[in-house]
mmCIF file as Biopython writes it, N, C-alpha, C and O atoms, coordinates in Angstrom:
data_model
#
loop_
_atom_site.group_PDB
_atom_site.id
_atom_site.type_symbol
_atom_site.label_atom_id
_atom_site.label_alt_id
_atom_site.label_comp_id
_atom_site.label_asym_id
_atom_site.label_entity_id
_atom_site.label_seq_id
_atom_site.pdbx_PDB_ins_code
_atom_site.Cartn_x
_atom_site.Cartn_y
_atom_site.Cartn_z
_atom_site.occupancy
_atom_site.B_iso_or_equiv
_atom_site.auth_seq_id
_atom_site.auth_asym_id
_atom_site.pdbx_PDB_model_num
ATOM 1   N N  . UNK A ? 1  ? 171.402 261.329 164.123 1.0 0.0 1  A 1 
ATOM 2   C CA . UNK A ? 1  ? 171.407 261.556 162.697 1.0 0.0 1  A 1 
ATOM 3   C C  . UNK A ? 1  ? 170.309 260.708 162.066 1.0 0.0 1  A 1 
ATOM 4   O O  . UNK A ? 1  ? 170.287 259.496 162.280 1.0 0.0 1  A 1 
ATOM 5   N N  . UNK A ? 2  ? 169.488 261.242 161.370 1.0 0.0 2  A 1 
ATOM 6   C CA . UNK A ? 2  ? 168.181 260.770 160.416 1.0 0.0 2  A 1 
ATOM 7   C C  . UNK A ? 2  ? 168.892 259.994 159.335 1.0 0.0 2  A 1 
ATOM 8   O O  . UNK A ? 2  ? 169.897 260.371 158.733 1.0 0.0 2  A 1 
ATOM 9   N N  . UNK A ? 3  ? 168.223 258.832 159.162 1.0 0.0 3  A 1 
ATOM 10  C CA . UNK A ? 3  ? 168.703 258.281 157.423 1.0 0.0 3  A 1 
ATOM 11  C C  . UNK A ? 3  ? 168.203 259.194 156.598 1.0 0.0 3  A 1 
ATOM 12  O O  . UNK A ? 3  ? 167.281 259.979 156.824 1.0 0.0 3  A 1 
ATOM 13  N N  . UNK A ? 4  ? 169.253 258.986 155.005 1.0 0.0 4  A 1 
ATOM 14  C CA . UNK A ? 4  ? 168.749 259.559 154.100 1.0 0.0 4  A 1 
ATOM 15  C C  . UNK A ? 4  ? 168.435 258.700 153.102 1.0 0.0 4  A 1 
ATOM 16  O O  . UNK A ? 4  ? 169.016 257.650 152.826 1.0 0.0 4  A 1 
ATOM 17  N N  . UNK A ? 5  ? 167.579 259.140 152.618 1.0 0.0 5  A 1 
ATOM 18  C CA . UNK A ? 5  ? 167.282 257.760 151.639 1.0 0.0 5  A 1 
ATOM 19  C C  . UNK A ? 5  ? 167.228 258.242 150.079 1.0 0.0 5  A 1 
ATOM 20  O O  . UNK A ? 5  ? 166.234 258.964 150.000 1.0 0.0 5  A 1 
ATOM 21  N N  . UNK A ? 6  ? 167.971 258.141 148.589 1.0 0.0 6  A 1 
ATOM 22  C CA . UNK A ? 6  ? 167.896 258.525 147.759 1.0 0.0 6  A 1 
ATOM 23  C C  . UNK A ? 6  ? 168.050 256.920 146.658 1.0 0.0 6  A 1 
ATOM 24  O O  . UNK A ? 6  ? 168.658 255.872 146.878 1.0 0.0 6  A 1 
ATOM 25  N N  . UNK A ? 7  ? 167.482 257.215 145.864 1.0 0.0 7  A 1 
ATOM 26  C CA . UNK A ? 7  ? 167.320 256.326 144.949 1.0 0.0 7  A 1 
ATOM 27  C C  . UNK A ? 7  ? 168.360 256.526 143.613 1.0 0.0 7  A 1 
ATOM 28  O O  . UNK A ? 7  ? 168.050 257.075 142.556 1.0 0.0 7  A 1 
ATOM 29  N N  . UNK A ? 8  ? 169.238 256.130 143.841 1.0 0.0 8  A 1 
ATOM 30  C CA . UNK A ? 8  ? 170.361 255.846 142.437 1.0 0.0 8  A 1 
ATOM 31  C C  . UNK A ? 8  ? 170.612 254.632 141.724 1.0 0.0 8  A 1 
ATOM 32  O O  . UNK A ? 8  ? 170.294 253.556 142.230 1.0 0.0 8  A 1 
ATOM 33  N N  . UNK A ? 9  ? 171.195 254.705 140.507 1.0 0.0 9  A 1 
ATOM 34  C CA . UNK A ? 9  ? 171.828 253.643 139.764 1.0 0.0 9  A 1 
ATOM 35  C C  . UNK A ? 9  ? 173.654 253.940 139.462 1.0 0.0 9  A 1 
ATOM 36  O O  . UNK A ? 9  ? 174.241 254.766 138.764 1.0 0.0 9  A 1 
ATOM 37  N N  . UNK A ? 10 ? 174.108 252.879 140.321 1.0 0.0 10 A 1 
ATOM 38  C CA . UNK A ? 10 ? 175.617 253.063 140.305 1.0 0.0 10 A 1 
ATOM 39  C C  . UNK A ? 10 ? 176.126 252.898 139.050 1.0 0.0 10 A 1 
ATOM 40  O O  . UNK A ? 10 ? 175.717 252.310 138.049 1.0 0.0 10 A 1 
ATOM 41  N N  . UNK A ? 11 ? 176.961 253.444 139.267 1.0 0.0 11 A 1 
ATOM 42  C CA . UNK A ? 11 ? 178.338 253.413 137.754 1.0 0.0 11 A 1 
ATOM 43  C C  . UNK A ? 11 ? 179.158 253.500 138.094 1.0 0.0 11 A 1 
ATOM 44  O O  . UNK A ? 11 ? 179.553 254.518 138.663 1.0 0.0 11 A 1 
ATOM 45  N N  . UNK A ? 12 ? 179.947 252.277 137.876 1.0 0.0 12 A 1 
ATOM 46  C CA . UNK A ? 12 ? 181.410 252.160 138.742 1.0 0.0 12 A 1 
ATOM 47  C C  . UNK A ? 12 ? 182.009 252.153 137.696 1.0 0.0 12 A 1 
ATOM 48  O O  . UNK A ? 12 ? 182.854 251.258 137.657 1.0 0.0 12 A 1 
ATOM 49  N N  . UNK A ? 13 ? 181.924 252.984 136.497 1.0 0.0 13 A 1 
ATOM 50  C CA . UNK A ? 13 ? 182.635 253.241 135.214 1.0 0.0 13 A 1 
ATOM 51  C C  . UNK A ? 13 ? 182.331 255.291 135.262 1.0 0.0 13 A 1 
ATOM 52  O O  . UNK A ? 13 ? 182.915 256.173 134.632 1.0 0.0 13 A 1 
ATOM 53  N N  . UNK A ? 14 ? 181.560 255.352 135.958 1.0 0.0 14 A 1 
ATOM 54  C CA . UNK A ? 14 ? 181.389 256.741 135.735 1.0 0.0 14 A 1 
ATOM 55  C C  . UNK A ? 14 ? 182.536 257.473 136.973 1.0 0.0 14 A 1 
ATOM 56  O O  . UNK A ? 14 ? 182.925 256.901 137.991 1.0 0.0 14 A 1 
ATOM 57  N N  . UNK A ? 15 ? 182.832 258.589 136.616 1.0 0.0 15 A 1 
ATOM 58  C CA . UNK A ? 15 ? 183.732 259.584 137.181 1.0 0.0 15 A 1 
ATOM 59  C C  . UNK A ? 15 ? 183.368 260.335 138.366 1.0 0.0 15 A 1 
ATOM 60  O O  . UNK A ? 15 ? 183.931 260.520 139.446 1.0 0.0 15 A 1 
ATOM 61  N N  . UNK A ? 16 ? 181.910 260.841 137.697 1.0 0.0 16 A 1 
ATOM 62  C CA . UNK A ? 16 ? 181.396 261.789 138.395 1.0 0.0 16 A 1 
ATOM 63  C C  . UNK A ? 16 ? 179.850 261.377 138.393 1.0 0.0 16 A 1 
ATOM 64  O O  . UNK A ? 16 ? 179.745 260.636 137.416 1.0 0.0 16 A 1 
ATOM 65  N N  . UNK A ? 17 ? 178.741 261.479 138.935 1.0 0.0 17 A 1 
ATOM 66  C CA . UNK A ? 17 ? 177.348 261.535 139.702 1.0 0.0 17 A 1 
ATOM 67  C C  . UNK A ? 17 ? 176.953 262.723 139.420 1.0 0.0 17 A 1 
ATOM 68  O O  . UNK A ? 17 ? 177.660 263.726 139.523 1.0 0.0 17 A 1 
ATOM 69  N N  . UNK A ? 18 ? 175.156 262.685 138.835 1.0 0.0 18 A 1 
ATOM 70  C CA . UNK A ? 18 ? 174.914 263.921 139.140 1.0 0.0 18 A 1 
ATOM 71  C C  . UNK A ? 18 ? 173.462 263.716 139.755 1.0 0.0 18 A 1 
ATOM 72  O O  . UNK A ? 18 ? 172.546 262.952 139.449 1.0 0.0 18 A 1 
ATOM 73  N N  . UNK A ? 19 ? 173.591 264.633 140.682 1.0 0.0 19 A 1 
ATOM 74  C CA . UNK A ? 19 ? 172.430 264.209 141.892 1.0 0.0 19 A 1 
ATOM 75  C C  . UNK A ? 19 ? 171.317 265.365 142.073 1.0 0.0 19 A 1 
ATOM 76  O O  . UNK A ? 19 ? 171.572 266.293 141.304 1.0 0.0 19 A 1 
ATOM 77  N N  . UNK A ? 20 ? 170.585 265.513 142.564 1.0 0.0 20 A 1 
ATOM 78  C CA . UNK A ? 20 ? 169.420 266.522 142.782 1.0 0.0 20 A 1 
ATOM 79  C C  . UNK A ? 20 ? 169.918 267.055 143.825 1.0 0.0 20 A 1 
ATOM 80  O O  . UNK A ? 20 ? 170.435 266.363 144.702 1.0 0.0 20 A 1 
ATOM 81  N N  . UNK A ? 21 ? 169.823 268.686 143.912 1.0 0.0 21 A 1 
ATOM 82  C CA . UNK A ? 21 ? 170.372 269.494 145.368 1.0 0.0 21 A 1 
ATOM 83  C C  . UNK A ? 21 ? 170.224 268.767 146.519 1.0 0.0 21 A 1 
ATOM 84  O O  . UNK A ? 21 ? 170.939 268.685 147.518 1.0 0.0 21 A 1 
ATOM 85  N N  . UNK A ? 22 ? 168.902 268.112 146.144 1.0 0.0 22 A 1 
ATOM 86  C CA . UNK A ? 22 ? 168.071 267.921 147.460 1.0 0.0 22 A 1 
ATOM 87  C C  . UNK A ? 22 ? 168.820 266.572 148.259 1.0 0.0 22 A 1 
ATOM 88  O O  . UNK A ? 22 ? 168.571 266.387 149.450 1.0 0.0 22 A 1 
ATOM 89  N N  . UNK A ? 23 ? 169.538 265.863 147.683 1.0 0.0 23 A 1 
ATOM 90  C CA . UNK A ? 23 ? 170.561 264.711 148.392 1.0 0.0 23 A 1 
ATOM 91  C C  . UNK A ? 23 ? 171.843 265.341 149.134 1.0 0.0 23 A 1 
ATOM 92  O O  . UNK A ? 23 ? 171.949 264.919 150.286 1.0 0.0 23 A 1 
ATOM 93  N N  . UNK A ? 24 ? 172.791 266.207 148.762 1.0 0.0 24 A 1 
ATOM 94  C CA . UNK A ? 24 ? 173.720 266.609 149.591 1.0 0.0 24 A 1 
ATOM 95  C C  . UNK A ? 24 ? 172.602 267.552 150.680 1.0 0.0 24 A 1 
ATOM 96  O O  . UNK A ? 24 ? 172.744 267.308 151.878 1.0 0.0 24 A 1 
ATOM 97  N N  . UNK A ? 25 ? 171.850 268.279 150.412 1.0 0.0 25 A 1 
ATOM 98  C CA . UNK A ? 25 ? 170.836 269.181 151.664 1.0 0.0 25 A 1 
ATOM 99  C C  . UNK A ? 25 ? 170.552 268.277 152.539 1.0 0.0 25 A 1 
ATOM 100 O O  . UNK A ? 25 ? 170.444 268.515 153.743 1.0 0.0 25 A 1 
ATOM 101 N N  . UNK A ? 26 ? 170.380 266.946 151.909 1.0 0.0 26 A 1 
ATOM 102 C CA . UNK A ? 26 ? 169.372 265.973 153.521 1.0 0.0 26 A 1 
ATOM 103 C C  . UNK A ? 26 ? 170.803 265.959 154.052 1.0 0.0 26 A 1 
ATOM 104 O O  . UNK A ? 26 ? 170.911 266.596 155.100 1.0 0.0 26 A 1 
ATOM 105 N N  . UNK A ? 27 ? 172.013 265.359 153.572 1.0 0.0 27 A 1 
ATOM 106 C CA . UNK A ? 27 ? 172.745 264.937 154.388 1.0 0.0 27 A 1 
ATOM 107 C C  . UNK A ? 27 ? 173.765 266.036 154.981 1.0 0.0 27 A 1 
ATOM 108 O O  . UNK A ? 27 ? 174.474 265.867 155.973 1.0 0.0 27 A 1 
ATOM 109 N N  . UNK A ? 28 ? 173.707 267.085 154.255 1.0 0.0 28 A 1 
ATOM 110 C CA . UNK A ? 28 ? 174.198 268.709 155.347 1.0 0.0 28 A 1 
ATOM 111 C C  . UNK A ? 28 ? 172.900 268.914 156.673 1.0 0.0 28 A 1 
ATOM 112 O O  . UNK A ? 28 ? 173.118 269.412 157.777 1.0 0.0 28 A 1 
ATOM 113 N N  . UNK A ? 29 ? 171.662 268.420 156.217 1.0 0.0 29 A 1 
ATOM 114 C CA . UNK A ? 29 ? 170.685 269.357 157.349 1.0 0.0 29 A 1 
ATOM 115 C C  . UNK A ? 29 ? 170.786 267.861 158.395 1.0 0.0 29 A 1 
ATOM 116 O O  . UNK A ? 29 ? 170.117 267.874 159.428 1.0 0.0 29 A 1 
ATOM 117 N N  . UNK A ? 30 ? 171.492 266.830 158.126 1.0 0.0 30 A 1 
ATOM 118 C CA . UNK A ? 30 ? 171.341 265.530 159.539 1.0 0.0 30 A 1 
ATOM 119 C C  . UNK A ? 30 ? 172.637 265.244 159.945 1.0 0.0 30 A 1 
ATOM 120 O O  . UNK A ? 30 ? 173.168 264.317 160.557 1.0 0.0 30 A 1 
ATOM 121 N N  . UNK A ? 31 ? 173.184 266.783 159.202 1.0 0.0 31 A 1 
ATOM 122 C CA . UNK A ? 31 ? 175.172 266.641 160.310 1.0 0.0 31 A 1 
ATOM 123 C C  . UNK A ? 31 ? 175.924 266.124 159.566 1.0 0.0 31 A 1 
ATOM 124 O O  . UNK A ? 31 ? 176.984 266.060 160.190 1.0 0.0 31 A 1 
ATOM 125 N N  . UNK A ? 32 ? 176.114 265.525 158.196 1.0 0.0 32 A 1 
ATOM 126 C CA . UNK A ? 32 ? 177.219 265.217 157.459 1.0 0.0 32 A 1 
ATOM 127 C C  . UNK A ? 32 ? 178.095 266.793 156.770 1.0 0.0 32 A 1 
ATOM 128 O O  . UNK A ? 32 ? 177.601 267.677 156.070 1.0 0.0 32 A 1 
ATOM 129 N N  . UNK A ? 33 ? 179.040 266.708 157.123 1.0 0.0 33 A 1 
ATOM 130 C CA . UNK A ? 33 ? 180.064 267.759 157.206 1.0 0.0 33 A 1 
ATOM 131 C C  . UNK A ? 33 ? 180.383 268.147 155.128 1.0 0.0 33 A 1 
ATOM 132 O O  . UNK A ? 33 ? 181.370 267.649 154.587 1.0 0.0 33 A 1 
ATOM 133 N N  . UNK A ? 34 ? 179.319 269.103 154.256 1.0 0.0 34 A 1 
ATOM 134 C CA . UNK A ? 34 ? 179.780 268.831 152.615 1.0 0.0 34 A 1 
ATOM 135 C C  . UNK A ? 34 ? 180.278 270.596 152.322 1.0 0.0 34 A 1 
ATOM 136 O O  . UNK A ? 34 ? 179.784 271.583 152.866 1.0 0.0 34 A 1 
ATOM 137 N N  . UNK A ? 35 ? 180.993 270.574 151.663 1.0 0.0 35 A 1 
ATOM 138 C CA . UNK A ? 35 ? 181.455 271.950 151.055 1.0 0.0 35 A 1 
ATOM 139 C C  . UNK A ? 35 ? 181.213 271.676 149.945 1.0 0.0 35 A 1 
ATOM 140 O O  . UNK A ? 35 ? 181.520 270.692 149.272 1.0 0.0 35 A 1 
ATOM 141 N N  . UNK A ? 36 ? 180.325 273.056 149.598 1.0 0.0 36 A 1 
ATOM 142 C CA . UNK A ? 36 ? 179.678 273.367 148.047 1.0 0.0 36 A 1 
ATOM 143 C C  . UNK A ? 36 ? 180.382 274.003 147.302 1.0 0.0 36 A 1 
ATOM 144 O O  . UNK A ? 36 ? 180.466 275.184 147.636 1.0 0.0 36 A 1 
ATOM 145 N N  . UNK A ? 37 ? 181.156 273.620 146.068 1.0 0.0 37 A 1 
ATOM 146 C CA . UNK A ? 37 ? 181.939 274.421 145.592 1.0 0.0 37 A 1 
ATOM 147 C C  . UNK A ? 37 ? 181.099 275.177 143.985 1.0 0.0 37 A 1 
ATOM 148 O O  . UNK A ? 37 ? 181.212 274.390 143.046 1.0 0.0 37 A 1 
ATOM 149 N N  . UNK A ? 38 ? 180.451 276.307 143.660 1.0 0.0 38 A 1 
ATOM 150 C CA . UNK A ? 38 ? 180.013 276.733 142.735 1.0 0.0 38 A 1 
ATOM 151 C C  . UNK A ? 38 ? 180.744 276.681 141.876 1.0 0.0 38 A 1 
ATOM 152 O O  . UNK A ? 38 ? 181.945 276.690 142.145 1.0 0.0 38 A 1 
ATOM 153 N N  . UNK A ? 39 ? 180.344 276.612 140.623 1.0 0.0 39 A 1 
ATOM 154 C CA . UNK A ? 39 ? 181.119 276.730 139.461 1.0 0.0 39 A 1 
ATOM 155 C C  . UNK A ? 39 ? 180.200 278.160 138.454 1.0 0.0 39 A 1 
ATOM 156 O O  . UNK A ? 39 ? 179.143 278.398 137.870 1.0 0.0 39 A 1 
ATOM 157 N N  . UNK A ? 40 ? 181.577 278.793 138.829 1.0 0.0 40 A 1 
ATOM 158 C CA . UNK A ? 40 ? 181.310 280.077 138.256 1.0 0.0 40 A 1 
ATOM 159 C C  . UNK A ? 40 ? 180.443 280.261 136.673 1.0 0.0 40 A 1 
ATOM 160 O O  . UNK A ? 40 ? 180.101 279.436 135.826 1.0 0.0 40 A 1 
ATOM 161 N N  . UNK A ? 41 ? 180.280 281.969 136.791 1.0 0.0 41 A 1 
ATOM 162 C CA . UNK A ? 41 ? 179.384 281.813 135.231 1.0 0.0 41 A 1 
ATOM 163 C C  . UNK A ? 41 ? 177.724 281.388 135.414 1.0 0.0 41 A 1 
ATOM 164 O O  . UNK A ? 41 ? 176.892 281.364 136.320 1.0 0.0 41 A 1 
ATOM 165 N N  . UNK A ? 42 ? 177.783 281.146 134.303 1.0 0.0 42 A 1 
ATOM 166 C CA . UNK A ? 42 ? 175.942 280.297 134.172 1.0 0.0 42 A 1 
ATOM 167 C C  . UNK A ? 42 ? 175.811 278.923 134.697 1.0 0.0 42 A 1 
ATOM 168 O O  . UNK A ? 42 ? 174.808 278.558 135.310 1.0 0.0 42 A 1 
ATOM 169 N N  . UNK A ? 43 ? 176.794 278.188 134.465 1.0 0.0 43 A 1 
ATOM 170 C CA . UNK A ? 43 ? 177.111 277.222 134.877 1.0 0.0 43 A 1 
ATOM 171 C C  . UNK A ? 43 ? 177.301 275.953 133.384 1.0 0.0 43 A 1 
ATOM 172 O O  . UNK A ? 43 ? 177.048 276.005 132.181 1.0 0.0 43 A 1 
ATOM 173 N N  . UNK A ? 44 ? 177.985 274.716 134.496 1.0 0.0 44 A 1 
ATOM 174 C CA . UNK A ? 44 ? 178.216 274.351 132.765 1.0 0.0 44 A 1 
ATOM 175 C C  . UNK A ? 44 ? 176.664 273.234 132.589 1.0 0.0 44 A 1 
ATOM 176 O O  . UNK A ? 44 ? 175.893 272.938 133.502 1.0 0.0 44 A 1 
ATOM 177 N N  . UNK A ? 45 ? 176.577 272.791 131.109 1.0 0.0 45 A 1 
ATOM 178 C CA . UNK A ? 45 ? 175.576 271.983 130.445 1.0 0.0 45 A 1 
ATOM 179 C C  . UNK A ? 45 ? 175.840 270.690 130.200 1.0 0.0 45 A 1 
ATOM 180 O O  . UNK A ? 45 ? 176.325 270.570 129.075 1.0 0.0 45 A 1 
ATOM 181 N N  . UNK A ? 46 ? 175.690 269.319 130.967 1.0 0.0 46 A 1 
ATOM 182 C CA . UNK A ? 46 ? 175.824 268.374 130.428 1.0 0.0 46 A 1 
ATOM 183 C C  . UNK A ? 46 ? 174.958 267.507 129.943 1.0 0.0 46 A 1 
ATOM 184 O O  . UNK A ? 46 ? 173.858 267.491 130.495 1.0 0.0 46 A 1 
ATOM 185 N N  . UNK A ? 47 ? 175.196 266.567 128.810 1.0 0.0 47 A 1 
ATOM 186 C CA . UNK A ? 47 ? 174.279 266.008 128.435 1.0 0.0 47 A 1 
ATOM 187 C C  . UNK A ? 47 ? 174.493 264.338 128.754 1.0 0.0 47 A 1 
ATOM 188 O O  . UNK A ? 47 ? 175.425 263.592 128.453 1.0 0.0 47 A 1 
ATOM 189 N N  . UNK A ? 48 ? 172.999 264.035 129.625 1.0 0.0 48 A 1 
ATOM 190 C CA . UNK A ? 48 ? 172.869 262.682 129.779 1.0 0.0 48 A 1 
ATOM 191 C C  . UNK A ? 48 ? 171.491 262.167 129.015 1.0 0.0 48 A 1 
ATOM 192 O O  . UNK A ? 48 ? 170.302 262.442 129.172 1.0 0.0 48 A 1 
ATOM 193 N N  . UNK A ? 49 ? 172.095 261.431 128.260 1.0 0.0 49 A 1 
ATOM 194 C CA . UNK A ? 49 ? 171.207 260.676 127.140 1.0 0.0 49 A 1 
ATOM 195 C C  . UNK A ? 49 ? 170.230 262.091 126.391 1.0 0.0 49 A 1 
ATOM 196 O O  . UNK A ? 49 ? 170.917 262.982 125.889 1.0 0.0 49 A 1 
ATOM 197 N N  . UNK A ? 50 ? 168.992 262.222 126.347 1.0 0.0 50 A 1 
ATOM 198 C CA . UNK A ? 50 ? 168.690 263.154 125.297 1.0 0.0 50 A 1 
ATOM 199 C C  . UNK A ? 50 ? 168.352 264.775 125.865 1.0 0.0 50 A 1 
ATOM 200 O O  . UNK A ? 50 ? 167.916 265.771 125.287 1.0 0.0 50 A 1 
ATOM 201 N N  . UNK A ? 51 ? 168.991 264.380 127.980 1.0 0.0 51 A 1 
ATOM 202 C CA . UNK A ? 51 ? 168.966 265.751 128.269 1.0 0.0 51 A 1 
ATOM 203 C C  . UNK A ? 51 ? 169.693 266.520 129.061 1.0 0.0 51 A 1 
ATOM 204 O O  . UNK A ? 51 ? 170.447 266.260 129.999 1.0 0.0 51 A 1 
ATOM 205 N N  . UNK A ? 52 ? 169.269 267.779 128.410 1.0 0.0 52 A 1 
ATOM 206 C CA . UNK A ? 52 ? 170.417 269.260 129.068 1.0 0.0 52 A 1 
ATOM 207 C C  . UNK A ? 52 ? 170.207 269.455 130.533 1.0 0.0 52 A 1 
ATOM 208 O O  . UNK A ? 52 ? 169.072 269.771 130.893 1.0 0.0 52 A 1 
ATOM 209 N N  . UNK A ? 53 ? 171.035 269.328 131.320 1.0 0.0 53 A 1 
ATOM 210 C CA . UNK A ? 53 ? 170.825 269.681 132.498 1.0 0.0 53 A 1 
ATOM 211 C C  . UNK A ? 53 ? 171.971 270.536 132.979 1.0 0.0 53 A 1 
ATOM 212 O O  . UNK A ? 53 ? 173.151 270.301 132.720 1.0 0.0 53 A 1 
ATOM 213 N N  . UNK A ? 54 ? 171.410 271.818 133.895 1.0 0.0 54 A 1 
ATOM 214 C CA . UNK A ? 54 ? 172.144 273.126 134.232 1.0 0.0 54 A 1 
ATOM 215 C C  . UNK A ? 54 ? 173.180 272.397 135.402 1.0 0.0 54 A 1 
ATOM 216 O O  . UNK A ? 54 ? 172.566 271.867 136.327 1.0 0.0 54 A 1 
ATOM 217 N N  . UNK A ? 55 ? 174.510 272.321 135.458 1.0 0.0 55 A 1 
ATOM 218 C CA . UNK A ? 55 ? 174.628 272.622 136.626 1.0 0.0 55 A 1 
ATOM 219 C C  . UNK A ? 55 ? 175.541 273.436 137.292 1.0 0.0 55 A 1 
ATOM 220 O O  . UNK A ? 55 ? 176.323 274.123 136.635 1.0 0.0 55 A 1 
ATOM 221 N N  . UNK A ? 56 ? 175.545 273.451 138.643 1.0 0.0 56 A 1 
ATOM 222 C CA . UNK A ? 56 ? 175.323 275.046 138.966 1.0 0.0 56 A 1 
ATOM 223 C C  . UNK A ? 56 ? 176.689 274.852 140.695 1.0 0.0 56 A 1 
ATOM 224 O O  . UNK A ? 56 ? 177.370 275.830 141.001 1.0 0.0 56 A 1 
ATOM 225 N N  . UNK A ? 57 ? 176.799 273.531 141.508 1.0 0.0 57 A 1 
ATOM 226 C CA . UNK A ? 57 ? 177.991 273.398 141.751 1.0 0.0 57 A 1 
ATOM 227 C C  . UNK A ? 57 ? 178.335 272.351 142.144 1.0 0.0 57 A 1 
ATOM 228 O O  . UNK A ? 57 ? 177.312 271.685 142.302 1.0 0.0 57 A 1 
ATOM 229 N N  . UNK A ? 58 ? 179.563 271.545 142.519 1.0 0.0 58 A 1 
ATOM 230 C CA . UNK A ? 58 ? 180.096 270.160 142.869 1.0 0.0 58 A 1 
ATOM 231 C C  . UNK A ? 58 ? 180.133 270.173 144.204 1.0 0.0 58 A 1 
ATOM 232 O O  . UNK A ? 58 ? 180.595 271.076 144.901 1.0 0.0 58 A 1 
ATOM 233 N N  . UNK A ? 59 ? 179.672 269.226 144.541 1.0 0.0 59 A 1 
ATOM 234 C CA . UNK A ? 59 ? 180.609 268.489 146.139 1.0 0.0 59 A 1 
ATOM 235 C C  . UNK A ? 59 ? 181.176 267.095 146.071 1.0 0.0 59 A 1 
ATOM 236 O O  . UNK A ? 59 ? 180.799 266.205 145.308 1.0 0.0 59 A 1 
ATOM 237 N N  . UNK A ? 60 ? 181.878 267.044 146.733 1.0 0.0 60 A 1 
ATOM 238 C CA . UNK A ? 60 ? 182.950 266.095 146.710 1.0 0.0 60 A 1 
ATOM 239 C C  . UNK A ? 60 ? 182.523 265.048 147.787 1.0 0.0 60 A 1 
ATOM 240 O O  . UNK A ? 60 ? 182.678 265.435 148.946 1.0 0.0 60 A 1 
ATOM 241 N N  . UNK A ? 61 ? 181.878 263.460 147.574 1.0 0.0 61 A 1 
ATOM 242 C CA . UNK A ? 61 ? 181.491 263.070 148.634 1.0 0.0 61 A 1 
ATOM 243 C C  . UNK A ? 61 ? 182.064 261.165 148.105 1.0 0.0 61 A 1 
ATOM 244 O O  . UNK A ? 61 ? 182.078 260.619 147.002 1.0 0.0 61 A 1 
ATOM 245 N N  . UNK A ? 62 ? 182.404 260.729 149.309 1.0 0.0 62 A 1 
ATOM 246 C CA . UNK A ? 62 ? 182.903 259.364 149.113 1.0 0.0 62 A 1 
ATOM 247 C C  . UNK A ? 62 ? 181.824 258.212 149.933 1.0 0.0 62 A 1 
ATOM 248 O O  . UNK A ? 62 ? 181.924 257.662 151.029 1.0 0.0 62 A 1 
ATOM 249 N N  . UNK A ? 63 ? 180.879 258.150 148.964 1.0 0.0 63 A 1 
ATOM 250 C CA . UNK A ? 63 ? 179.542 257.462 149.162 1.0 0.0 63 A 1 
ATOM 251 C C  . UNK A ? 63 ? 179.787 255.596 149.141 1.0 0.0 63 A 1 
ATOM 252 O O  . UNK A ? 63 ? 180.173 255.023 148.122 1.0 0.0 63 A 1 
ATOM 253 N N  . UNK A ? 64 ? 179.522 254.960 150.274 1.0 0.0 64 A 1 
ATOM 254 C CA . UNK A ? 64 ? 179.534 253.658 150.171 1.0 0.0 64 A 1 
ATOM 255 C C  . UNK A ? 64 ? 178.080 252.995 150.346 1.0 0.0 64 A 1 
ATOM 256 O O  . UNK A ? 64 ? 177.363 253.040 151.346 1.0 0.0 64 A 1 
ATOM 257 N N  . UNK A ? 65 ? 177.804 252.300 148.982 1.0 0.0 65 A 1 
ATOM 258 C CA . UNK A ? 65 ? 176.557 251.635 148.837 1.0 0.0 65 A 1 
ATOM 259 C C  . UNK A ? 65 ? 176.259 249.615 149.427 1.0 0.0 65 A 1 
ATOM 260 O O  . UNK A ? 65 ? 176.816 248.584 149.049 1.0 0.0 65 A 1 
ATOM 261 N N  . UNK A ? 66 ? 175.265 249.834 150.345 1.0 0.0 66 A 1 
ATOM 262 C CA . UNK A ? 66 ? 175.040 248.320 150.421 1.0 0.0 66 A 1 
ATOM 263 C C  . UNK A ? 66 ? 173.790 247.953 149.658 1.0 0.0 66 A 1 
ATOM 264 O O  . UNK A ? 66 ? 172.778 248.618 149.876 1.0 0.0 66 A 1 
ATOM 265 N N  . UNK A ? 67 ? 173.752 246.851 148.687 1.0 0.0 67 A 1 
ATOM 266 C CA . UNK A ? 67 ? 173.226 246.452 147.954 1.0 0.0 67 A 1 
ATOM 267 C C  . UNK A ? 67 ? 172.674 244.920 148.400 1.0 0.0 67 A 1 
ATOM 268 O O  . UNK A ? 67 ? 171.995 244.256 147.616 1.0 0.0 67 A 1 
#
């Protein structure tokens, strides 16, 4: 299995993460086991700080960070 390497800022006050496709893809294409669940429709719109971003579906992943 290849490292993946993505650049975040934690929030251990936040609920939910929102990540670029391209982070659950590295770690589906180097064997980590993720189910994509779409969210029907257009998808929903959330707003972080002054922008709209589409999104389109969730995965459910229990990420442990060393700092």
């Amino acid at each position: 299995m290849e490292e993946v390497k993505i650049r975040i800022t934690p929030d251990s006050a936040a609920e939910v993460s929102i990540v670029t496709t391209a982070f659950p893809k590295g770690l589906s294409d180097n064997g980590t086991c993720l189910t994509q669940l779409n969210i029907p429709g257009a998808g929903a719109v959330m707003v972080i700080g002054n922008m709209l971003i589409s999104v389109s579906g969730q995965v459910k992943q229990d990420l442990r960070f060393n700092m």
